[in-house]
C-alpha positions in Angstrom: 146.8 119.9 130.3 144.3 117.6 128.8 141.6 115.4 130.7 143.6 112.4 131.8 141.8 108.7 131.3 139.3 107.4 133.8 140.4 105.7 136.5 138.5 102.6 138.1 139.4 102.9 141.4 141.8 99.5 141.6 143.6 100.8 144.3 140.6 100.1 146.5 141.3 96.4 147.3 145.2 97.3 147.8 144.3 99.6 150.6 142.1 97.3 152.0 145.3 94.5 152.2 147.1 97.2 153.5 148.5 97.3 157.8 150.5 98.5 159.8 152.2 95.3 160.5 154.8 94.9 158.1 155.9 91.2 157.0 158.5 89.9 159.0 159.5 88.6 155.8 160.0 92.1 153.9 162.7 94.8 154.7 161.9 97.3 157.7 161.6 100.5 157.2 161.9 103.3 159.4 160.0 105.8 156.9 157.8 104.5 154.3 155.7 106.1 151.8 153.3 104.6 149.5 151.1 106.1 146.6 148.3 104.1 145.6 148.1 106.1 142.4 144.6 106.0 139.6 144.3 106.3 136.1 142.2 109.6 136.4 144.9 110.9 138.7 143.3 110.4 141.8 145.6 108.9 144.6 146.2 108.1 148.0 149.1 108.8 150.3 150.3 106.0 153.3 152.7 106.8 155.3 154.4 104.3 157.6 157.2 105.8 159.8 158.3 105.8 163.2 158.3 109.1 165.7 162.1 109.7 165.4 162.1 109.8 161.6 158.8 111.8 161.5 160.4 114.4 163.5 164.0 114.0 161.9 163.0 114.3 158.3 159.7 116.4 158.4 160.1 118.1 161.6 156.6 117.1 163.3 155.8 119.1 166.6 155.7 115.0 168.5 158.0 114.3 171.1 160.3 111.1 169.9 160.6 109.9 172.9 160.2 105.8 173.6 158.6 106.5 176.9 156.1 109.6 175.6 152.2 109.0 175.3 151.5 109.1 171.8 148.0 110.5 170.6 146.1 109.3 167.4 144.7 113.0 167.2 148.4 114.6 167.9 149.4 113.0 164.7 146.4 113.9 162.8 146.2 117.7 164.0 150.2 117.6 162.7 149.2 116.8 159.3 146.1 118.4 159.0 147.6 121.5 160.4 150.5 121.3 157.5 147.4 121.2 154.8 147.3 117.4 154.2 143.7 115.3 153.9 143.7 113.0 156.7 141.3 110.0 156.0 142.6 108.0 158.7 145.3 107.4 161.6 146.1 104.2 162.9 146.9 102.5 165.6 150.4 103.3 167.0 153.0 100.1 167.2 156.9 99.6 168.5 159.3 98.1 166.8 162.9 97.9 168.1 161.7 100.0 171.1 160.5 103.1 168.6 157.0 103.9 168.4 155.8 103.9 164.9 152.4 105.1 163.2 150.7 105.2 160.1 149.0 107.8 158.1 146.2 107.8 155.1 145.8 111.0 153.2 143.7 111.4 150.1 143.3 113.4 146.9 141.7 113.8 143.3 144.6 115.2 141.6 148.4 113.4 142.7 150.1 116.8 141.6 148.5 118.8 144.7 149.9 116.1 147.5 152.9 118.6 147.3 150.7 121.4 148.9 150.7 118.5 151.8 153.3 120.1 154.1 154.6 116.9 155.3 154.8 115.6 151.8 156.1 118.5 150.2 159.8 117.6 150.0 158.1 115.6 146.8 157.1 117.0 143.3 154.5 115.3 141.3 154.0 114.8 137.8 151.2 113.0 136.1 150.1 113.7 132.3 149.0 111.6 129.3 152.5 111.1 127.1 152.8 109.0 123.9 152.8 105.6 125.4 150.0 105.9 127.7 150.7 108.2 131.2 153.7 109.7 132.6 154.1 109.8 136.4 157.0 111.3 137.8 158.0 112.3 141.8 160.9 113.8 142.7 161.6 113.8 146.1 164.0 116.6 147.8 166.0 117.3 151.0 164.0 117.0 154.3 163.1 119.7 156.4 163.6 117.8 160.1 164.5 119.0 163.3 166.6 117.0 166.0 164.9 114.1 167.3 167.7 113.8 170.2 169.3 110.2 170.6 168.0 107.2 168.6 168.9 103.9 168.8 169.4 103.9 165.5 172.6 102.1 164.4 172.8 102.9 160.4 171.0 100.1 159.0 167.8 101.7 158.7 166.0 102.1 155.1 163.2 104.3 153.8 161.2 103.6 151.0 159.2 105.4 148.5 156.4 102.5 146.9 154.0 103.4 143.9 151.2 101.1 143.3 150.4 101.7 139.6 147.0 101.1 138.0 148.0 99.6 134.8 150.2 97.8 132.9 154.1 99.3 133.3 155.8 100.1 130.2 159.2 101.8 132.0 160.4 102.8 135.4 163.6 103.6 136.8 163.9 101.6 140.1 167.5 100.8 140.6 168.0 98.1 143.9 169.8 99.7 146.4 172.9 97.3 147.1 174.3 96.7 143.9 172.3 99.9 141.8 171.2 96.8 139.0 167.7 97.6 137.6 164.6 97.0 140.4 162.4 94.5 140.0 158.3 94.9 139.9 156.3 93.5 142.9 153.4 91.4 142.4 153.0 93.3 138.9 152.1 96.6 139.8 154.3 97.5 142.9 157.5 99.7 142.0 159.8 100.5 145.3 162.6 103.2 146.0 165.0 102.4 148.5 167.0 105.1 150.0 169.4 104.6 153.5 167.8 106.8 156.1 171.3 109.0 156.5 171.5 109.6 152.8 167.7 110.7 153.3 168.6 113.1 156.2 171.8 114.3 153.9 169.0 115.0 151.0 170.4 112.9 148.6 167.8 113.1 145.7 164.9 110.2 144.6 163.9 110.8 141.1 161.0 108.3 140.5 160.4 107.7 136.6 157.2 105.5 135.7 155.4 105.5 132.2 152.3 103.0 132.7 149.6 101.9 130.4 146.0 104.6 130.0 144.1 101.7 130.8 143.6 100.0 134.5 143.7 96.5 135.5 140.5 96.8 136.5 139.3 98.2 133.5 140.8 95.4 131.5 140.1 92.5 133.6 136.3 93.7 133.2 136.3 93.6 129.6 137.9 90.1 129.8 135.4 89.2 131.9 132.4 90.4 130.0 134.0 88.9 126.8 134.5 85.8 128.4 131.0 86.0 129.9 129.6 86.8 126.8 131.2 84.4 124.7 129.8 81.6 126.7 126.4 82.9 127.0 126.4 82.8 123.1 127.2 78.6 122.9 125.1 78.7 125.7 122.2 80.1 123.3 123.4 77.7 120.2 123.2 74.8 122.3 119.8 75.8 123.4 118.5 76.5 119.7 120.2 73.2 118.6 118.5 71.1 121.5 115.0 73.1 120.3 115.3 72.2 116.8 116.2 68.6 117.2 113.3 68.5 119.8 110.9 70.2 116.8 112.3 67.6 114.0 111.5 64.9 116.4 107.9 65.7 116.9 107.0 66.0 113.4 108.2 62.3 112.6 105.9 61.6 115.6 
């Protein structure tokens, strides 16, 4: 496969936004993932879940309990055990009395985040196509153990969120209630919604984005050093002008 374009590293600020606190003001999900995704193919992996669902749909060795201690470095030693780049953990948080925790993994090429055990119910595709780049993720049954009783009463969601790098010419979201076309958050944000029984039961995500070869970044730069450029140039014009009417008006001196 040929050398994919160079990426700028937009995702940085994103990340940076990112927390563990969700908006009160957004759906709640019980198991999130999100791929802050590069041009060059570089990306990075967050994953927001509870206990329960961690154990129920990727079978991690942590006890679900509400009243168990949970360990930072349990969480991590469970991911980097199943071959995943941990970059960071953070801190753990409740939410309708289940503990929840977040998870950053990293990688230069989005294709090997299925040699992640805990992300390997995924498939990745990423290559240059006619329009630009093709990303694809195709995400397959779980491989869970029981957690033991949840309060869980059916309503729960999961989501699978890709934060693209540039401009979106296609996807396939498809809202969850009514299976209409999905909408694009804050330009760049494309989300998969999936009930978390449907998720236990397997029920395939085929994620379908084509997206420009060119970042954000990379554009908003070049807009900016136009920009910058162009106005630096009648800067200098005004400048000359000023110095030539100041030169005619000394020789009539």
């Amino acid at each position: 496969m040929r050398t994919l374009a160079a990426g700028a590293g937009a995702a940085g600020l994103a990340l940076l936004l990112s927390s563990a606190c969700s908006n009160p003001l957004n759906p709640q999900y019980e198991y999130e993932e999100q791929l802050y995704l590069e041009v060059n193919g570089a990306a990075t992996a967050i994953v927001d879940a509870s206990i329960p669902a961690l154990v129920a749909l990727r079978g991690t060795k942590l006890d679900p309990s509400p009243t168990a201690r949970l360990d930072q470095a349990d969480v991590r030693r469970a991911y980097e055990a199943a071959g995943c780049r941990v970059v960071r953990v953070g801190q753990p948080w409740r939410r309708d009395g289940r503990r929840f925790i977040q998870v950053r993994i990293e990688t230069a090429d989005v294709r090997t985040l299925s040699q992640c055990g805990l992300l390997a119910w995924s498939t990745y595709t990423f290559e240059p196509d006619e329009t630009g780049l093709h990303f694809e993720q195709k995400v397959g049954a779980p491989a869970g153990r029981d957690p033991g009783h949840v309060n869980w009463d059916g309503s729960e969601l999961v989501a699978f969120k890709i934060h693209v790098p540039s401009q979106i010419i296609y996807h396939n979201v498809r809202r969850l209630k009514d299976n209409s076309a999905g909408e694009i958050e804050r330009g760049n944000i494309l989300t998969w919604e999936q009930t978390l029984a449907d998720r236990r039961a397997g029920k395939t995500i085929d994620m379908n984005v084509r997206i420009e070869a060119k970042s954000i970044l990379y554009r908003a730069i070049w807009l900016f050093t136009g920009s910058l450029a162009a106005a630096l140039v009648v800067l200098a014009t005004i400048v000359s002008l000023v110095m030539l009417r100041g030169k005619k008006a000394a020789k009539h001196l």
